[in-house]
ROVO-864338 format. One record per residue: residue number from 1; residue in one letter; y, x, z of N, C-alpha, C in turn. Coordinates in nm, 2 decimals. Layout:
% ROVO-864338
<NUM "A" <Y X Z> <Y X Z> <Y X Z>>,
...
END
This chain:
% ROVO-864338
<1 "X" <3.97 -6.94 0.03> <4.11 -6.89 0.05> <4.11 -6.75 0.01>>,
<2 "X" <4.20 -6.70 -0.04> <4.23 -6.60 -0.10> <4.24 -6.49 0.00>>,
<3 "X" <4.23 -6.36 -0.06> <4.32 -6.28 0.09> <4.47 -6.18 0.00>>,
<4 "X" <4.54 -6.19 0.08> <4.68 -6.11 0.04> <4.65 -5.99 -0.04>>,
<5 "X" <4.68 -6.00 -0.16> <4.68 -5.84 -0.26> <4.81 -5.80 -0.23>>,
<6 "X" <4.79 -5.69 -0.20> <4.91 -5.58 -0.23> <4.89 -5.48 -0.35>>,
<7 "X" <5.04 -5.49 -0.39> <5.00 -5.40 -0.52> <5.15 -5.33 -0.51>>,
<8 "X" <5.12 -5.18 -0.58> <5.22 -5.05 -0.58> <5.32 -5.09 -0.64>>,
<9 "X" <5.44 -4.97 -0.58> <5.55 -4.99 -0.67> <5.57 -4.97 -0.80>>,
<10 "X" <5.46 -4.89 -0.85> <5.45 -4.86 -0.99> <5.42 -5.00 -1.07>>,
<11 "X" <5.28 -5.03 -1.02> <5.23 -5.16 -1.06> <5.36 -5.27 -1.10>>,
<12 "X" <5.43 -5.34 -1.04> <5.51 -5.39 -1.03> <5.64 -5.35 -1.15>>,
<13 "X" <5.65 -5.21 -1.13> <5.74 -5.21 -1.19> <5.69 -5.22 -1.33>>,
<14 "X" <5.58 -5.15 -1.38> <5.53 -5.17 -1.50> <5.51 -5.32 -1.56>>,
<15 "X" <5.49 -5.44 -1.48> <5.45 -5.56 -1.50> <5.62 -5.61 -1.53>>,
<16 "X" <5.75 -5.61 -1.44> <5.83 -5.64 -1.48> <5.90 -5.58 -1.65>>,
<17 "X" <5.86 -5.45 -1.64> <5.87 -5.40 -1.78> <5.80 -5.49 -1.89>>,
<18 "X" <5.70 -5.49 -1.81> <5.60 -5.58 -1.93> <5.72 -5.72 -2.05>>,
<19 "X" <5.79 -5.79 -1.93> <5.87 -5.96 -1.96> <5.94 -5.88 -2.09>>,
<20 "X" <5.97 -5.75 -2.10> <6.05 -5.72 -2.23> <6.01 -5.79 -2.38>>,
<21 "X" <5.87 -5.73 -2.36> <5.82 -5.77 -2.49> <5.71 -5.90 -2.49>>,
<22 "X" <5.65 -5.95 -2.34> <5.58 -6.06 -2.39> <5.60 -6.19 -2.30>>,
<23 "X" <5.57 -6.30 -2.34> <5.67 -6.40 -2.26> <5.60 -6.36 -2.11>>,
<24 "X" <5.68 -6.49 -2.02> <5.63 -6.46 -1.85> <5.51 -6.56 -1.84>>,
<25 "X" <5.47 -6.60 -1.94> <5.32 -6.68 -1.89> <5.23 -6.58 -1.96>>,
<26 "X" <5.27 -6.52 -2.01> <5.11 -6.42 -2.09> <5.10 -6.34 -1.94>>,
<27 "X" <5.21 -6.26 -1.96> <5.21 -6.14 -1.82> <5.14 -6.21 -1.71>>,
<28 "X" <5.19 -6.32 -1.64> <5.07 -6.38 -1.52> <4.98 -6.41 -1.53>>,
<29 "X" <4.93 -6.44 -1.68> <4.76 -6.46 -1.71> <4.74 -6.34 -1.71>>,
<30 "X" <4.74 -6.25 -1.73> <4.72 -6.11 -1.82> <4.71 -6.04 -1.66>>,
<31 "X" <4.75 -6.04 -1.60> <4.77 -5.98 -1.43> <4.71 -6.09 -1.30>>,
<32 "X" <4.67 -6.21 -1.36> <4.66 -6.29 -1.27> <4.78 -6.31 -1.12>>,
<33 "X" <4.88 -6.34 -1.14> <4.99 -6.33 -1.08> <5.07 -6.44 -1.13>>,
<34 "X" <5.08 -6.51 -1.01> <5.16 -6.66 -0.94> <5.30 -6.65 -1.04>>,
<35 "X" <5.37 -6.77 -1.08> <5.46 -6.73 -1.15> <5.60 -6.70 -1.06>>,
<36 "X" <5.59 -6.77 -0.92> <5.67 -6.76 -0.86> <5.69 -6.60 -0.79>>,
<37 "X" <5.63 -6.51 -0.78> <5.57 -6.43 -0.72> <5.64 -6.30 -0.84>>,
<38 "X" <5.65 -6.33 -0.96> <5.67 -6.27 -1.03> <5.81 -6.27 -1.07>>,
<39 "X" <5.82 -6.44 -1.07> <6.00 -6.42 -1.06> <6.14 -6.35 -0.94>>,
<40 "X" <6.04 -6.37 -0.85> <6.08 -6.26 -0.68> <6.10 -6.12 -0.72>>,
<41 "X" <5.97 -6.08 -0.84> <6.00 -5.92 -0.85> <6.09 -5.93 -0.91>>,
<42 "X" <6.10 -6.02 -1.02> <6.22 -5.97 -1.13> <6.35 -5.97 -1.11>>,
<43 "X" <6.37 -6.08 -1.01> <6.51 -6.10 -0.92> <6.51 -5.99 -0.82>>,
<44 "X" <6.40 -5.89 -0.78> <6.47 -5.83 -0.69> <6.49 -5.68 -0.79>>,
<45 "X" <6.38 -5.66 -0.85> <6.44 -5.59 -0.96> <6.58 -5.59 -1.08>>,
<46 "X" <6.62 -5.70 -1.09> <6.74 -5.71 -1.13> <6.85 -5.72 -1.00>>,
<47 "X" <6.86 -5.72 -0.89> <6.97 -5.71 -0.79> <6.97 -5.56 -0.75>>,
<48 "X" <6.83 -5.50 -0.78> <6.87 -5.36 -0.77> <6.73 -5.24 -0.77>>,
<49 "X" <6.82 -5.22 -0.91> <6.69 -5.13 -0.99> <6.63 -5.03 -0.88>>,
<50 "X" <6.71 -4.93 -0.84> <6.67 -4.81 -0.78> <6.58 -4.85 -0.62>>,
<51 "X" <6.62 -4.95 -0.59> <6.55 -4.95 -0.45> <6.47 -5.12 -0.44>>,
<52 "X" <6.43 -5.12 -0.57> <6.34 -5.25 -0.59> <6.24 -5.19 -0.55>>,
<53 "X" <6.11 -5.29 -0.42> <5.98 -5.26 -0.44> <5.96 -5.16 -0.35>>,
<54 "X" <6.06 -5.09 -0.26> <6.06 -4.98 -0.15> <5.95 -4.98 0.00>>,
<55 "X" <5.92 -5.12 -0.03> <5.88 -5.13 0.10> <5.90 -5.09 0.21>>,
<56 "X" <5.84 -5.08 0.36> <5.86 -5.06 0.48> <5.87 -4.93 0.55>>,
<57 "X" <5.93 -4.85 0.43> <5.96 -4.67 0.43> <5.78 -4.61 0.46>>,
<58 "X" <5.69 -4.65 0.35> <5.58 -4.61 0.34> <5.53 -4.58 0.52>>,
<59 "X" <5.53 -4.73 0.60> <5.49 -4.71 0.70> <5.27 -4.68 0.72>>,
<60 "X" <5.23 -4.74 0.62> <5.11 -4.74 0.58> <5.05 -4.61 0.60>>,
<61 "X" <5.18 -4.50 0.57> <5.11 -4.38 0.59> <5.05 -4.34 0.74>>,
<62 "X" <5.18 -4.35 0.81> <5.13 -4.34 0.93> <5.04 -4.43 0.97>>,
<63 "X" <5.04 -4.49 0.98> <4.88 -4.61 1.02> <4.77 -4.54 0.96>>,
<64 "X" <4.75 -4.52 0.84> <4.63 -4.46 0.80> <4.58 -4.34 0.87>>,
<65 "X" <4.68 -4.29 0.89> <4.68 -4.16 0.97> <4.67 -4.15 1.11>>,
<66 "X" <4.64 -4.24 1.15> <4.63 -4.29 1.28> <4.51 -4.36 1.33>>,
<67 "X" <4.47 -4.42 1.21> <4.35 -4.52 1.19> <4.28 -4.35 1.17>>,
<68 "X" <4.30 -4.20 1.08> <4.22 -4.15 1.09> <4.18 -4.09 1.21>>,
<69 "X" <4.30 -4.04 1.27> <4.24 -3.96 1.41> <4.19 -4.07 1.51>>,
<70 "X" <4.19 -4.21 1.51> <4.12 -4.24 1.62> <3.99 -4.27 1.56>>,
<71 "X" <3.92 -4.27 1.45> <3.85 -4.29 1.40> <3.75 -4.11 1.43>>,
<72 "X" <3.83 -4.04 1.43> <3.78 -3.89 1.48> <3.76 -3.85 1.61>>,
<73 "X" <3.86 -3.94 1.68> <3.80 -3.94 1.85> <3.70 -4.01 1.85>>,
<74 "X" <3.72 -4.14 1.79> <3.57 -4.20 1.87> <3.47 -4.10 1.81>>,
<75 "X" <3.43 -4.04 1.70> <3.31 -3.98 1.67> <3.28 -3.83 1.75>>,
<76 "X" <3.42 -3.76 1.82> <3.39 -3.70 1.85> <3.33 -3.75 2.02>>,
<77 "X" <3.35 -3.81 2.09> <3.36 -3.92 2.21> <3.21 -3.93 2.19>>,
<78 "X" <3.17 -3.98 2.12> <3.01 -4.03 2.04> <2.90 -3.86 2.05>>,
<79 "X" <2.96 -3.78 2.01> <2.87 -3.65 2.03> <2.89 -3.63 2.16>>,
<80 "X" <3.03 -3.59 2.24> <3.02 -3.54 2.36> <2.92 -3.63 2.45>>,
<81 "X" <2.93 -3.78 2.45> <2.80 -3.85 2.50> <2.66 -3.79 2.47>>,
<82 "X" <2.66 -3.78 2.35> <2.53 -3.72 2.30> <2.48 -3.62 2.38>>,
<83 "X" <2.56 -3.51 2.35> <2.56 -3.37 2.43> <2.55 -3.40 2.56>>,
<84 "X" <2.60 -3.45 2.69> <2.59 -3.46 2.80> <2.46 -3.50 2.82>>,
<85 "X" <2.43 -3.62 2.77> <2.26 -3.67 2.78> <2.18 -3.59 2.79>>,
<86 "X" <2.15 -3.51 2.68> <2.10 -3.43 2.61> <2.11 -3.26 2.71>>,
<87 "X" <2.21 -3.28 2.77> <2.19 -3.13 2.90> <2.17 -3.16 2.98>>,
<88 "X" <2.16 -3.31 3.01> <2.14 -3.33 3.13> <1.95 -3.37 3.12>>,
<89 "X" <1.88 -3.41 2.99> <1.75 -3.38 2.95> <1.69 -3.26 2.97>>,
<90 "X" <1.75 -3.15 2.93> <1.74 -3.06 2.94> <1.69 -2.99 3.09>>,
<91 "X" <1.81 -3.00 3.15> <1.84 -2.95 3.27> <1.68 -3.02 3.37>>,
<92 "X" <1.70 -3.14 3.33> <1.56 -3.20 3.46> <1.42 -3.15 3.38>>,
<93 "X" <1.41 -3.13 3.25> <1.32 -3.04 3.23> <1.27 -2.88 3.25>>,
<94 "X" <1.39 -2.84 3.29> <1.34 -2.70 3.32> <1.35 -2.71 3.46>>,
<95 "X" <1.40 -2.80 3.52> <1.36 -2.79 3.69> <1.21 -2.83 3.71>>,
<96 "X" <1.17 -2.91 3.61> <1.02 -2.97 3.64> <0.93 -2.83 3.62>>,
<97 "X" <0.99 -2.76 3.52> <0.93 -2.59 3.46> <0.92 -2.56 3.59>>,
<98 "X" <1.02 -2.54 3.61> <1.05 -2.41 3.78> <0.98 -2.44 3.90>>,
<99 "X" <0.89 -2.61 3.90> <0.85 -2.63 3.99> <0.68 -2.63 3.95>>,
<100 "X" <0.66 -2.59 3.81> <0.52 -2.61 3.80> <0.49 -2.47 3.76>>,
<101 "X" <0.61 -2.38 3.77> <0.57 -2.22 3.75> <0.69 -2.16 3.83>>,
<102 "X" <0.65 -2.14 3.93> <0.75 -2.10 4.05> <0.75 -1.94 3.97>>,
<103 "X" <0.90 -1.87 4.01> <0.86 -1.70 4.00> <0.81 -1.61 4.13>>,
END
């Protein structure tokens, strides 16, 4: 089974440009693209040029960007673990110091 391609609003619009000059079966071989799938752009591109292909007000962005800072907490979450270990290694080794070299 396939998985869902998404493709840009540029992409798209360039491919509908394409039906100008070559039929609509070259264009779907040539892009690999369903014919029905292609006739959806062109109808929504012909009901309305300017806001064909808009998507979901570039919600993607914020998700990416959200996917990045939690992606930055866990790694920082990941050091501060580190670090804690690591002072608290610390810490019982210089108490074992202090107790095999009292001042």
């Amino acid at each position: 089974m396939r998985t869902k391609r998404k493709f840009t609003r540029d992409f798209k619009l360039s491919v509908v440009n394409e039906l100008e000059s070559k039929s609509f079966a070259q264009v779907c071989r040539e892009h690999d693209i369903h014919p029905s799938l292609l006739s959806k752009w062109r109808r929504d591109y012909k009901e309305n040029p300017i806001e064909a292909f808009s998507g979901n007000g570039n919600l993607w962005k914020e998700d990416a960007r959200i996917a990045q800072y939690e992606r930055i907490i866990g790694q920082q979450c990941a050091e501060i673990a580190f670090l804690k270990k690591t002072l608290g290694v610390l810490h019982e080794k210089r108490a074992e110091e202090r107790k095999r070299w009292p001042q």
